[in-house]
C-alpha positions in Angstrom: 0.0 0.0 0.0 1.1 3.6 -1.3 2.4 5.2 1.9 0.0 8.2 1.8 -3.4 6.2 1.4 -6.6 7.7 1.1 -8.7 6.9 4.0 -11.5 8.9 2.4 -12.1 12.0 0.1 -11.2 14.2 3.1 -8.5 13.1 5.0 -4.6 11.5 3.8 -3.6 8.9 6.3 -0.3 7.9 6.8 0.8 4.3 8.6 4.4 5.1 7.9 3.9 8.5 10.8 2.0 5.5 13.1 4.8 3.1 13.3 7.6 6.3 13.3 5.9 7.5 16.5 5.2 4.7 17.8 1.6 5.0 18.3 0.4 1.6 17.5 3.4 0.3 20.7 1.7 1.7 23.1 -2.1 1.3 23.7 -2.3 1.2 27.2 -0.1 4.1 28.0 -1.6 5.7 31.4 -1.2 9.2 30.2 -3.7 9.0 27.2 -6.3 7.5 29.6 -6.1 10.4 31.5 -6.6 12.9 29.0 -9.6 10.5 27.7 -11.0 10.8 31.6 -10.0 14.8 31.5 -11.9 15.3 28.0 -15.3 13.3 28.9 -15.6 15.1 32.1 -14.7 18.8 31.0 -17.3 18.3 27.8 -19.9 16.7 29.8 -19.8 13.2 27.5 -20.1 9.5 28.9 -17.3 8.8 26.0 -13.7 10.1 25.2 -12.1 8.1 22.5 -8.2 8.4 21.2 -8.7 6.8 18.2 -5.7 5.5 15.9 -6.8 4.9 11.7 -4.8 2.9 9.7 -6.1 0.6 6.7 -8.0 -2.4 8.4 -9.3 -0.8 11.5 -10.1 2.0 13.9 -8.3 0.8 17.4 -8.5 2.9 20.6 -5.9 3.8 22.0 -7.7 5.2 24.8 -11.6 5.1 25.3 -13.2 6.0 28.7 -16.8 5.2 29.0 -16.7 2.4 26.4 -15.5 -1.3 26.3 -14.4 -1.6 23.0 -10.7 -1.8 21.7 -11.4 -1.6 18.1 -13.6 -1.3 15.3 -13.6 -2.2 11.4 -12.4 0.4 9.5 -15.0 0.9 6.9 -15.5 4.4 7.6 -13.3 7.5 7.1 -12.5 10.8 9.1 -14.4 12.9 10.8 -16.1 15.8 9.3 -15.2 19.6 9.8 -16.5 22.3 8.3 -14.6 25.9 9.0 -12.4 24.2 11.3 -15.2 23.2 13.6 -15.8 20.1 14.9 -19.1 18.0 13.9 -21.4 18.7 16.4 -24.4 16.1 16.7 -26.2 13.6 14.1 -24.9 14.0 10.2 -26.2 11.2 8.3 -23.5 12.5 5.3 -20.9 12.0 7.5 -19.0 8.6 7.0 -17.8 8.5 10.6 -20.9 9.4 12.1 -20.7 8.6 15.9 -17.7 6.6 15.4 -19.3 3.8 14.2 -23.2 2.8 13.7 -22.1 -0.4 16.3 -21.3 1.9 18.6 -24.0 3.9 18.3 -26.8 0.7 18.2 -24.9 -0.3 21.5 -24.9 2.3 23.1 -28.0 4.6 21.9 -25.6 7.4 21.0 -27.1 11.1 19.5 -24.3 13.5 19.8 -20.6 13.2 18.5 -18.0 15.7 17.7 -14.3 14.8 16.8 -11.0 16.5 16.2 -8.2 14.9 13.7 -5.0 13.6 15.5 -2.4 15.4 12.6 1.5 15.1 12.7 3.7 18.4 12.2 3.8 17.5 8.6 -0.5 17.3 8.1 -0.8 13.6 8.1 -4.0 12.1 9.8 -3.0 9.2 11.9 -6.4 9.3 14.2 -9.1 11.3 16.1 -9.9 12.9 19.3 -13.7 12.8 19.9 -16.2 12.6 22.5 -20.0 10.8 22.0 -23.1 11.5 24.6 -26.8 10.2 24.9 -28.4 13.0 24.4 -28.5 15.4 21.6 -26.5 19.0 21.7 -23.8 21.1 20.7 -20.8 21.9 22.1 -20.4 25.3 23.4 -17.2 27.4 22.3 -15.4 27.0 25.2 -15.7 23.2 24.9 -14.5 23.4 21.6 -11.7 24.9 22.9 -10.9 22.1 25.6 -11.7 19.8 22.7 -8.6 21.9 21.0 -6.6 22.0 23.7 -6.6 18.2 24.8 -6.2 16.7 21.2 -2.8 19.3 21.0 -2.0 18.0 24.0 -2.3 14.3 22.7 0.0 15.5 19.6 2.4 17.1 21.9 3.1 13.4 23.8 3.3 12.1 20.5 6.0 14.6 19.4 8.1 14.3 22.6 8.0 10.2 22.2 9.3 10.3 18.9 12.3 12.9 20.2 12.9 10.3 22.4 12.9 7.7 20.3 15.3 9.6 17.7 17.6 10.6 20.5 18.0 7.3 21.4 18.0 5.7 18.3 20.9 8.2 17.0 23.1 7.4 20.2 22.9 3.7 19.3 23.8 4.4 15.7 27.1 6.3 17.1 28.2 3.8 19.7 27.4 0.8 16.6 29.3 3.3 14.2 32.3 3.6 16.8 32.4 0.1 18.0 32.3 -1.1 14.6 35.4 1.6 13.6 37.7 0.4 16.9 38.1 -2.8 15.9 40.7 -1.9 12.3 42.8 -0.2 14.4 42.8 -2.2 17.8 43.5 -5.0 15.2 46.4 -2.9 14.0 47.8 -2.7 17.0 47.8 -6.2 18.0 49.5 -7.6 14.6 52.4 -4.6 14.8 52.8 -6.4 18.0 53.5 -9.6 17.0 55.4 -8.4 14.0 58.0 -6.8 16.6 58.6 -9.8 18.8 59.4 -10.9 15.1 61.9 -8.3 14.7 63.0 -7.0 17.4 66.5 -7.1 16.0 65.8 -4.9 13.4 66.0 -1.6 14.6 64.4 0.7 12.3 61.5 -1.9 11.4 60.4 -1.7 15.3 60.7 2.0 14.9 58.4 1.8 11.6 55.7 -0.7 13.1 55.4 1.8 16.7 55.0 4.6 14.5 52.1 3.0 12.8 50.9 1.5 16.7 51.0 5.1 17.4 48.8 6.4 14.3 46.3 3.5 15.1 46.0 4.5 18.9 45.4 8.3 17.5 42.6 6.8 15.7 41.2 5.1 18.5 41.4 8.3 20.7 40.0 10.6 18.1 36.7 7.7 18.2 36.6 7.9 21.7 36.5 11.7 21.9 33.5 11.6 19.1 31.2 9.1 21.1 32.0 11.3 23.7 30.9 14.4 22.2 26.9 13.8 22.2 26.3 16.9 21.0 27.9 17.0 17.3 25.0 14.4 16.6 27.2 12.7 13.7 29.2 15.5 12.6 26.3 16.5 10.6 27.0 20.4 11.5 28.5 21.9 8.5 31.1 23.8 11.4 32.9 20.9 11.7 33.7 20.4 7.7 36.8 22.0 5.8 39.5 21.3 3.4 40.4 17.4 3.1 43.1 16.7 1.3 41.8 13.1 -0.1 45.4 11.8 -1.4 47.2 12.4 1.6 44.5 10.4 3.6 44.5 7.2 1.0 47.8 7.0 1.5 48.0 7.4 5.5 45.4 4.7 5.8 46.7 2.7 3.1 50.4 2.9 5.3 49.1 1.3 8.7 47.0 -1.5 6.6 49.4 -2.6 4.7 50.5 -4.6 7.7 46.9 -6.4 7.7 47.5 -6.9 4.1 50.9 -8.6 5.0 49.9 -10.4 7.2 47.5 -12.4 4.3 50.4 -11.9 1.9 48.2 -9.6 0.0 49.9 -6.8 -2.3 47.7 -3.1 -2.0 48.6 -0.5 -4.7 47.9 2.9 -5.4 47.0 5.3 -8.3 47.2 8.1 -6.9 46.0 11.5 -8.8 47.7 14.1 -6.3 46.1 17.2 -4.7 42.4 16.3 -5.1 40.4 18.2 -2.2 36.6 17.9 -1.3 34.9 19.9 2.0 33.7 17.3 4.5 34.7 15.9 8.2 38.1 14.3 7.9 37.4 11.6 10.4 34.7 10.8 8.6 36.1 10.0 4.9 38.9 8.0 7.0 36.2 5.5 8.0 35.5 5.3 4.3 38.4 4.4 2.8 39.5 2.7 6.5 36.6 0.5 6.0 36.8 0.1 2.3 40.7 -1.1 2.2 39.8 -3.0 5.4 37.0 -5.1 3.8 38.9 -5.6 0.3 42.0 -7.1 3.4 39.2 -9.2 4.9 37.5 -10.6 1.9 40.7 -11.1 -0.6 42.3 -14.3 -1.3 45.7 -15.0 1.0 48.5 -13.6 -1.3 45.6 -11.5 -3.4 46.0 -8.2 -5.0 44.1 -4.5 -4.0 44.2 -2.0 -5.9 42.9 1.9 -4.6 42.7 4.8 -7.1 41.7 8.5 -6.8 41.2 10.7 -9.6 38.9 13.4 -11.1 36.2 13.5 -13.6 34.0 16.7 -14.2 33.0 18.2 -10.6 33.5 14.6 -9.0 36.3 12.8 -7.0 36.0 8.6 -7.7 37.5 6.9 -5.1 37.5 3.0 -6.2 38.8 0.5 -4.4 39.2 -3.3 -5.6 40.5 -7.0 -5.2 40.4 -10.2 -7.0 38.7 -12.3 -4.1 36.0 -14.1 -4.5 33.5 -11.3 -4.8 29.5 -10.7 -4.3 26.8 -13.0 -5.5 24.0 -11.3 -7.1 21.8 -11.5 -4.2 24.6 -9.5 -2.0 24.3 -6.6 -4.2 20.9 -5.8 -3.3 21.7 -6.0 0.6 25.1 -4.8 1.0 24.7 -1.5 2.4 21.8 -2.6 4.4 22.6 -2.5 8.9 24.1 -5.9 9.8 23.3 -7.1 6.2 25.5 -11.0 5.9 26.6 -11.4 3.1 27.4 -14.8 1.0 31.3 -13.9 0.8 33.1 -14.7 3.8 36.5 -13.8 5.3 39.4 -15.6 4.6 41.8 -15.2 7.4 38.3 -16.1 10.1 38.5 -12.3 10.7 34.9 -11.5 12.5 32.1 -9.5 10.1 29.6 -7.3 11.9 27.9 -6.2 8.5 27.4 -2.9 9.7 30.5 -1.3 7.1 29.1 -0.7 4.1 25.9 0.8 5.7 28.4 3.2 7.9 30.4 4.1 4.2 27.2 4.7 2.9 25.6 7.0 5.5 29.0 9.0 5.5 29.3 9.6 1.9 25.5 10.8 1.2 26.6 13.1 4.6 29.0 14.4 2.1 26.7 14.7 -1.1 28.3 11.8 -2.8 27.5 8.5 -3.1 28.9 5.1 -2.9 27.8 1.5 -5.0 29.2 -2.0 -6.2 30.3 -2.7 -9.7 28.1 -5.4 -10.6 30.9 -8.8 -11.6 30.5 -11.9 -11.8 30.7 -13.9 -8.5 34.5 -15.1 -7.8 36.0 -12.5 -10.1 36.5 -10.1 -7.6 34.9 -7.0 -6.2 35.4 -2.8 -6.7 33.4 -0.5 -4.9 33.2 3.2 -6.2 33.0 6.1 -4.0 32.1 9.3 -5.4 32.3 13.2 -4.1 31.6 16.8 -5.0 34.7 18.1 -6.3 35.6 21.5 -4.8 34.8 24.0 -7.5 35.7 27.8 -8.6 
């Protein structure tokens, strides 16, 4: 179903909004039965309904004076005319007194309803309130009416800031977790490579140096989970000048020992000076986890190969291998969270299958995008990163 149905000829009613404020989680949340309680008894009614529309049904997600939890929903929103509320019997109106069930039960003769809308105008329910006997409602219980459905909205709003708060820190500390592990795994084969040769002087020096830039990487990780409130680095204030060739290379540098490690070979074609604004911690996570995965899924003794260059107003960034590659499947689920994927490392490194989906989120942070050169399964893999060039 299209993601903006029509409920009826009045009303757009959106599921998608339901599930994204988590509306449908929750039906016996104390708080909306107390506005239900709060509404019926400041308007007079026997019955306060929070009512929540989607395609099948109407379910309450608060109803005081009525044992019901739900109803079909062959009926649409309710009608308003002027921004007023529809006061008693309509017999045009398709949601007349909620429901003729309802009102055969019950011996209902008054209604009058407000829509539930998100920020963006969705419909996702209804406020109303239903008596025995016939009336209007006065103006200044129209404007309770008012007041309790924004109040409803209101809970809704703060529960999805919630939600998104909380959802966004778990990103970071997956994102961060996830980017530890190249570098703590630097560290730990440097170490063994110097108990290898310890006698050779200015190899120990090299492999510290690189220990060194791999704990720097760990720090500067550490400092960004810390920071809760860059949210991401999505604040353009933290973006400037990255010089791109400078950073393939660093990275390439300390993973080379990885690649050693597998007897793997990693070269570079380099086009020199090649800049693009973003965060610079950032783009090394790309290409970190890029060369990382081509190290994890190549053959032992296999070849990768990184290149930068420009065409028009975009940096490509590629990076390749002649492993066994992607089936087809893979490459519609690669960049998906904790996507598994049919090619598996060869040196029983662990997979999370949460890098691709961090590459991605980073580059379209950046304007660019990233994808998979679609080859044939066990003739390797390339993925292509690209980035607005810095112009004028």
């Amino acid at each position: 179903m299209n993601k903006r149905s029509k409920l009826s000829d009045r009303e757009d009613l959106d599921i998608d909004a339901q599930k994204q404020y988590g509306i449908l989680d929750t039906i016996n949340d104390s708080s909306f039965h107390r506005i239900t309680r709060l509404t019926a008894a400041s308007l007079n009614a026997e019955v306060a309904i929070i009512s929540i529309i989607d395609e099948n049904q109407i379910s309450f997600k608060s109803a005081y004076g009525l044992n019901m939890k739900q109803i079909p929903s062959s009926i649409g929103a309710p009608n308003q005319s002027n921004g007023l509320p529809l006061n008693g019997m309509d017999g045009a109106d398709l949601m007349t007194l909620t429901h003729r069930t309802v009102a055969n039960n019950m011996g209902l003769e008054f209604y009058a309803a407000l829509p539930l809308k998100t920020s963006n105008g969705y419909l996702i329910g209804t406020l109303c309130v239903m008596d025995k006997l016939p009336r209007l409602l006065t103006e200044q219980q129209f404007l309770l009416l008012r007041d309790y459905r924004d109040m409803i909205m209101e809970l809704f709003e703060l529960r999805l800031a919630a939600n998104n708060s909380a959802s966004q820190q778990r990103n970071l500390l997956n994102i961060a977790v996830h980017d530890l592990k190249n570098p703590l795994a630097n560290i730990s084969i440097r170490a063994q490579l110097i108990e290898r040769k310890k006698n050779d002087s200015s190899a120990v020096t090299e492999l510290a140096n690189q220990i060194r830039e791999a704990s720097n990487q760990i720090i500067a990780q550490v400092s960004k989970l810390l920071d809760t409130g860059r949210e991401l680095s999505e604040s353009p204030g933290y973006y400037k000048q990255v010089n791109l060739d400078v950073l393939i290379k660093k990275v390439a540098a300390y993973s080379t020992a990885l690649a050693n490690f597998k007897g793997q070979q990693i070269t570079l074609d380099i086009t020199p000076n090649l800049k693009v604004v973003g965060d610079e911690l950032q783009l090394t996570e790309v290409i970190d986890n890029l060369i990382s995965n081509a190290i994890k899924y190549c053959f032992q003794g296999g070849k990768i190969s990184v290149k930068l260059h420009q065409r028009s107003d975009l940096i490509i960034i590629s990076v390749s291998d002649n492993g066994p590659g992607f089936s087809e499947e893979d490459y519609s689920r690669m960049f998906k969270r904790f996507a598994r994927l049919s090619a598996k490392p060869t040196g029983q490194e662990n997979s999370s299958g949460l890098g691709l989906s961090i590459v991605r989120q980073f580059v379209e942070q950046h304007g660019g995008r990233v994808y998979s050169v679609l080859k044939p399964k066990g003739t390797g893999a390339q993925m292509i990163v690209e980035l607005p060039a810095i112009t004028g």
